[in-house]
Backbone as JSON Lines, residues from 0, in Angstrom:
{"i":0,"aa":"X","n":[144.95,46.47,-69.59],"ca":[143.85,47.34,-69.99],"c":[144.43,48.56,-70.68]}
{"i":1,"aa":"X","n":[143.75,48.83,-71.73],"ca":[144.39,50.05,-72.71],"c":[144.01,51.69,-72.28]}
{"i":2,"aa":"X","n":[144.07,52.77,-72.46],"ca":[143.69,53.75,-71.98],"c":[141.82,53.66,-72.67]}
{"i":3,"aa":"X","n":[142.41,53.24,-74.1],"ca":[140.67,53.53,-74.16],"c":[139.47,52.66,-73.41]}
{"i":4,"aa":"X","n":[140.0,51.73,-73.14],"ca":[139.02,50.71,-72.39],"c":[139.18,51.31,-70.65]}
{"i":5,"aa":"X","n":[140.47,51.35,-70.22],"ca":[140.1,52.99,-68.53],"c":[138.92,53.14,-69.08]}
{"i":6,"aa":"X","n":[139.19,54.18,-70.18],"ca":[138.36,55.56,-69.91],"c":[136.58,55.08,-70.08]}
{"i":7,"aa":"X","n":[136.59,54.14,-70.68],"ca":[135.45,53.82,-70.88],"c":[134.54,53.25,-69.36]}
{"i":8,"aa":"X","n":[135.39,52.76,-68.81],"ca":[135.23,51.91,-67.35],"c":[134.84,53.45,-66.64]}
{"i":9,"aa":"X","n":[135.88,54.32,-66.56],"ca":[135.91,55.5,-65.66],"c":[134.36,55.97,-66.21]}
{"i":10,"aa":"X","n":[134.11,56.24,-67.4],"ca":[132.72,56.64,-68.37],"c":[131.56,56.23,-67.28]}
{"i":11,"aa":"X","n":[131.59,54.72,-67.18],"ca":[130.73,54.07,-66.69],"c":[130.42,53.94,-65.81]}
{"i":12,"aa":"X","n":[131.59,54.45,-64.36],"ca":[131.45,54.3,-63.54],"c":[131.01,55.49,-63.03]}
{"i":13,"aa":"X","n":[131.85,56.91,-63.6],"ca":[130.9,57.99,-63.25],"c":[129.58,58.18,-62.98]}
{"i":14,"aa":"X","n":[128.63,57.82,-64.53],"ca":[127.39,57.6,-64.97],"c":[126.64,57.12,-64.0]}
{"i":15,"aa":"X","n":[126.95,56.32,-63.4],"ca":[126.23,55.51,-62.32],"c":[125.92,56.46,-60.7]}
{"i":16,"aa":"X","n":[126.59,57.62,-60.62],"ca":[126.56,58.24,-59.38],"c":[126.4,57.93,-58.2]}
{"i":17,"aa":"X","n":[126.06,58.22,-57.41],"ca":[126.72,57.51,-55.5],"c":[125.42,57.25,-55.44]}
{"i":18,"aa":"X","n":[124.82,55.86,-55.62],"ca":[123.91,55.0,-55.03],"c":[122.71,54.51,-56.06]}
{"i":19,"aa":"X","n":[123.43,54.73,-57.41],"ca":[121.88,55.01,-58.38],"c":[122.52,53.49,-59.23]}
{"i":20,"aa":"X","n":[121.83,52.65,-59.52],"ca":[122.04,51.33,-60.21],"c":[122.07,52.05,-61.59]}
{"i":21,"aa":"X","n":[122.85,51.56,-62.41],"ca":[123.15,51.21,-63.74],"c":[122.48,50.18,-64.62]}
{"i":22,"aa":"X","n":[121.24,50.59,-65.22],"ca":[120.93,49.24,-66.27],"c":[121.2,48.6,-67.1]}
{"i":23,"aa":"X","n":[121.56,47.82,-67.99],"ca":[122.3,46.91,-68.89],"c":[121.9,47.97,-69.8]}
{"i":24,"aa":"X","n":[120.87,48.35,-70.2],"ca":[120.57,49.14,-71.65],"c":[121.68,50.68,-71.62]}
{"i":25,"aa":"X","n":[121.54,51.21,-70.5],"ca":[122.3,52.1,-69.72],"c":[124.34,51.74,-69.91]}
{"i":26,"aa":"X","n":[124.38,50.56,-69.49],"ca":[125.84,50.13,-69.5],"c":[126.33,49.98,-71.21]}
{"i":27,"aa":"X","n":[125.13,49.93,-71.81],"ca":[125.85,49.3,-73.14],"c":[125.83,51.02,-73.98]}
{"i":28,"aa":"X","n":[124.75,51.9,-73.45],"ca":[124.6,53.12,-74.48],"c":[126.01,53.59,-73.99]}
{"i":29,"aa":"X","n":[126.73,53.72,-72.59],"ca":[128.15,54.27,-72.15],"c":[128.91,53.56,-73.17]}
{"i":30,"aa":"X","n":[128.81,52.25,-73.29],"ca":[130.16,51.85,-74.03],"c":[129.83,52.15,-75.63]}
{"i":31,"aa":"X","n":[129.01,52.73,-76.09],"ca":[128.7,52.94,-77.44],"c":[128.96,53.78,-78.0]}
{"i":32,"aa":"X","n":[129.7,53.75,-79.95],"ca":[129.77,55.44,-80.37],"c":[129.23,56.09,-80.16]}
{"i":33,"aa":"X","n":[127.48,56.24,-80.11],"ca":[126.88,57.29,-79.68],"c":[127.08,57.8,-78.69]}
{"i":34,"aa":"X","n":[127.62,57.31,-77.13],"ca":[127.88,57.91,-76.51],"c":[129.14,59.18,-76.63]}
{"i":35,"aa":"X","n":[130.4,58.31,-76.96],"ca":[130.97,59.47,-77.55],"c":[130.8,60.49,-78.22]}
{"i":36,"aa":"X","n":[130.24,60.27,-79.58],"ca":[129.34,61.26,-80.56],"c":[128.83,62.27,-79.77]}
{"i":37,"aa":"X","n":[128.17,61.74,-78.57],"ca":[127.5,62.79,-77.83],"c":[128.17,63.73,-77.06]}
{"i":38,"aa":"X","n":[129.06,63.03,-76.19],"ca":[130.11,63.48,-75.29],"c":[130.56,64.58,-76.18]}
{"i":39,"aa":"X","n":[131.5,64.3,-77.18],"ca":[132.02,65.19,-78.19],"c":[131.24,66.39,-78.59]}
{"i":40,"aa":"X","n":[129.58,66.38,-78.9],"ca":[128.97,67.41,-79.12],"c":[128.49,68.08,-77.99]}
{"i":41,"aa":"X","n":[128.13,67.38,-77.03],"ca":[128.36,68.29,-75.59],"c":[129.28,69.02,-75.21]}
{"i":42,"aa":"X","n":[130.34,68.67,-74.95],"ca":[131.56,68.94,-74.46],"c":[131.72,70.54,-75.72]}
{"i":43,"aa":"X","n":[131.49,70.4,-77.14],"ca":[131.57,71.3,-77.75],"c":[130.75,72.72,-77.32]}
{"i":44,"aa":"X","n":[129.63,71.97,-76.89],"ca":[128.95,73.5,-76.29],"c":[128.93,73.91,-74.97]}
{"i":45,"aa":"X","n":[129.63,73.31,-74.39],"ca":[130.27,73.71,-72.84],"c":[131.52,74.88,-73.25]}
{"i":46,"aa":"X","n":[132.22,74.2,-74.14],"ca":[133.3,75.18,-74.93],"c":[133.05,76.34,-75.62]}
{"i":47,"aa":"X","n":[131.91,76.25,-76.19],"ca":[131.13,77.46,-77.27],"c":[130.51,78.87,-76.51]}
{"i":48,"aa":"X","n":[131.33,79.84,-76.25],"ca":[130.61,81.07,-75.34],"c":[129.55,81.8,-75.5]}
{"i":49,"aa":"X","n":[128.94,81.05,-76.78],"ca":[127.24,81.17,-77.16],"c":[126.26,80.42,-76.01]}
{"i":50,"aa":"X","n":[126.68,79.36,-75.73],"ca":[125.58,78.73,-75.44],"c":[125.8,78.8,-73.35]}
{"i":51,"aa":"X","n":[124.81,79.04,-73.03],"ca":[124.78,78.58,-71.12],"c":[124.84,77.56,-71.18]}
{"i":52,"aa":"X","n":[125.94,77.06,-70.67],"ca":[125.7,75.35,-69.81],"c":[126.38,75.54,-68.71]}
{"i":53,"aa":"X","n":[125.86,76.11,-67.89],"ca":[126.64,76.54,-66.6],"c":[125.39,75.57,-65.76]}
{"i":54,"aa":"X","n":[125.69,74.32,-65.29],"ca":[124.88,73.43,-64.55],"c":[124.05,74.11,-63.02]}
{"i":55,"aa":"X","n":[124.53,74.9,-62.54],"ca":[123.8,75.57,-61.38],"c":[123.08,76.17,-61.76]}
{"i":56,"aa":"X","n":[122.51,76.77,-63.51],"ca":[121.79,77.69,-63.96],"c":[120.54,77.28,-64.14]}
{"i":57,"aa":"X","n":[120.51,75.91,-64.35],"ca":[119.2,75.31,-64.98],"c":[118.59,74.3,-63.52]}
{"i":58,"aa":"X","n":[119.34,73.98,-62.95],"ca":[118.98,72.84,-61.71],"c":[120.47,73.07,-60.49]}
{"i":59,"aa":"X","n":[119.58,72.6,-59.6],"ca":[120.39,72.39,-58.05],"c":[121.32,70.88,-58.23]}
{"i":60,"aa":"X","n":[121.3,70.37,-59.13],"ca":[121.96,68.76,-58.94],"c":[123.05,69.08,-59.74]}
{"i":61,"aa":"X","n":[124.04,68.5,-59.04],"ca":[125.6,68.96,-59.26],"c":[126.31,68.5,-59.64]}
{"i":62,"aa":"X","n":[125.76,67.24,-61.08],"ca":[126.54,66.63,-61.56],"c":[126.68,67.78,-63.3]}
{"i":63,"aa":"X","n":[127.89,67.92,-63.73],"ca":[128.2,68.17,-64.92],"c":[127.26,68.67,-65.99]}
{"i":64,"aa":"X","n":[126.96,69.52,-67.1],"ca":[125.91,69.45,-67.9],"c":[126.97,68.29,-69.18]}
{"i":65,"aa":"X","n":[127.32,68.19,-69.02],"ca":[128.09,66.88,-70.09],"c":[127.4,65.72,-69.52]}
{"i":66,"aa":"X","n":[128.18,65.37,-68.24],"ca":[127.4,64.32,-67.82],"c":[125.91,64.09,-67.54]}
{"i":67,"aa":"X","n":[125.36,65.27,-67.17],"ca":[123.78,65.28,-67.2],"c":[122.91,64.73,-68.04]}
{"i":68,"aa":"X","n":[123.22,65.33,-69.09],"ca":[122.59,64.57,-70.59],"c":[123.29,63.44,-71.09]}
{"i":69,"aa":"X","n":[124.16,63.02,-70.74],"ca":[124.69,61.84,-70.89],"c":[123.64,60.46,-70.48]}
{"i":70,"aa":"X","n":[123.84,60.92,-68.9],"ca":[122.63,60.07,-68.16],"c":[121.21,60.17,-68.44]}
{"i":71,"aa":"X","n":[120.54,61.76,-69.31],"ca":[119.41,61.52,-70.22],"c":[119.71,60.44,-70.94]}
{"i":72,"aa":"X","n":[120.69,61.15,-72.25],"ca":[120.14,59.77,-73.1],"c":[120.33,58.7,-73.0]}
{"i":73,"aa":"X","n":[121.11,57.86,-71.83],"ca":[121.34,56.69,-71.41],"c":[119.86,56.04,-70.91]}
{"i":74,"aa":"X","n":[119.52,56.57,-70.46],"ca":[118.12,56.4,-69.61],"c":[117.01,56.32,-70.99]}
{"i":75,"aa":"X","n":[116.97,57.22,-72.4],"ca":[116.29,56.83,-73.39],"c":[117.05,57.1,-74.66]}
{"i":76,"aa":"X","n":[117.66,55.74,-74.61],"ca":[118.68,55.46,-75.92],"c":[117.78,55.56,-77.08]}
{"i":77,"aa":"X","n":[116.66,55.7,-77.63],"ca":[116.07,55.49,-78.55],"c":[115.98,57.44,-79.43]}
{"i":78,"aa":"X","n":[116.06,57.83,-78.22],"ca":[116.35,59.25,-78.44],"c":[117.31,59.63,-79.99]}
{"i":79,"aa":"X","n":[116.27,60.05,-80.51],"ca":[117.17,60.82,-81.81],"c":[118.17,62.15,-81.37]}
{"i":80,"aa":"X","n":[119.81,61.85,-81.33],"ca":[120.96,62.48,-81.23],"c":[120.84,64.33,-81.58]}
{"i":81,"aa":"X","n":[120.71,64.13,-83.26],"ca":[120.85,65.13,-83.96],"c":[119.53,66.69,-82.88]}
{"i":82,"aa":"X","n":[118.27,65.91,-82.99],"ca":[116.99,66.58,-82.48],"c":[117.52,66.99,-81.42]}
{"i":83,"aa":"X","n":[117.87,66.1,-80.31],"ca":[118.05,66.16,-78.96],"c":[119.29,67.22,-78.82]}
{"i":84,"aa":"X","n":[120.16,67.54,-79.91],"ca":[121.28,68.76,-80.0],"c":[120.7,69.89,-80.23]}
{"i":85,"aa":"X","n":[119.97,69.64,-81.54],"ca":[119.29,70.99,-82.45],"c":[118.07,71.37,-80.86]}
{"i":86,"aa":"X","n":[117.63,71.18,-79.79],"ca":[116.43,71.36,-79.18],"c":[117.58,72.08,-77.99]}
{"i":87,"aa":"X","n":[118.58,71.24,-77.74],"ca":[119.49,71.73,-76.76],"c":[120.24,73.22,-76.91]}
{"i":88,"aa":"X","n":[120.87,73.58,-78.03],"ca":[121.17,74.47,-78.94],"c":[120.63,75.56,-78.75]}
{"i":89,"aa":"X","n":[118.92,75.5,-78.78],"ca":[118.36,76.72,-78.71],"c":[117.44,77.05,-77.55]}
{"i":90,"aa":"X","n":[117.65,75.94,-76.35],"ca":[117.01,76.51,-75.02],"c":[118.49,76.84,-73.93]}
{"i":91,"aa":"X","n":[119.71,76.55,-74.76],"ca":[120.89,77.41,-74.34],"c":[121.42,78.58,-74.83]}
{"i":92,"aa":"X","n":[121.33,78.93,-75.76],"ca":[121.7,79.91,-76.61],"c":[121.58,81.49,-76.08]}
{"i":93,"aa":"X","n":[122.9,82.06,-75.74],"ca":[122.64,83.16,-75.1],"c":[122.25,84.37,-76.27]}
{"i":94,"aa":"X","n":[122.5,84.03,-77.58],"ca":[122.66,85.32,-78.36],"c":[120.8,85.18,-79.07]}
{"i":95,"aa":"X","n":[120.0,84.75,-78.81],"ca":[119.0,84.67,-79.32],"c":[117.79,86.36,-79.34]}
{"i":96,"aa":"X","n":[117.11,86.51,-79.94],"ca":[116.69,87.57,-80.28],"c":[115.32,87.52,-79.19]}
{"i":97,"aa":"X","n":[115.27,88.35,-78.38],"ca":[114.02,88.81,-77.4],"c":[113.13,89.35,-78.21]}
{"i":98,"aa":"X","n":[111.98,88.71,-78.02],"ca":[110.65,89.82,-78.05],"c":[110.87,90.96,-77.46]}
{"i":99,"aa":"X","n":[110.19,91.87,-78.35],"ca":[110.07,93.38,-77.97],"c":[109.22,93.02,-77.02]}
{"i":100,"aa":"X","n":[108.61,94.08,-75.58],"ca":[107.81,93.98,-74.68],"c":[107.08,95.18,-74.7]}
């Protein structure tokens, strides 16, 4: 087994979390570019000190905000990528401009 095929297994097996079944549509979006694509643009705004993705900020469940939305769009692969960034982008975004009050 090659490292990229591990990591993909490790991908998959994460995804699945302690007791939650994995669906075939689910198993195949993990092994797919888009998943990476995604990973990669996630992972970018975990890195980016613009945006909150501090996972205790938004919810009590304690898996990853990488992996979080991972398991979104696994769950609805039909999901347009680009939207689902550009929507993410700006309900994280710390530098955004307040209404005056």
């Amino acid at each position: 087994m090659n490292s990229e095929q591990s990591t993909d297994q490790a991908t998959q097996e994460h995804a699945t979390g302690i007791g939650q079944p994995v669906t075939y549509a689910q198993k195949r979006f993990y092994a797919s570019d888009l998943c990476k694509e995604a990973r990669v643009l996630l992972q970018d705004l975990v890195d980016n000190p613009q945006y909150n993705t501090d996972p205790s900020a938004a919810t009590i469940d304690p898996v990853e905000f990488v992996e979080r939305h991972l398991r979104h769009l696994s769950a609805y692969p039909t999901t347009n990528l680009a939207g689902y960034m550009s929507n993410l982008k700006l309900m994280t975004n710390t530098n955004r401009s307040r209404p005056a009050s």
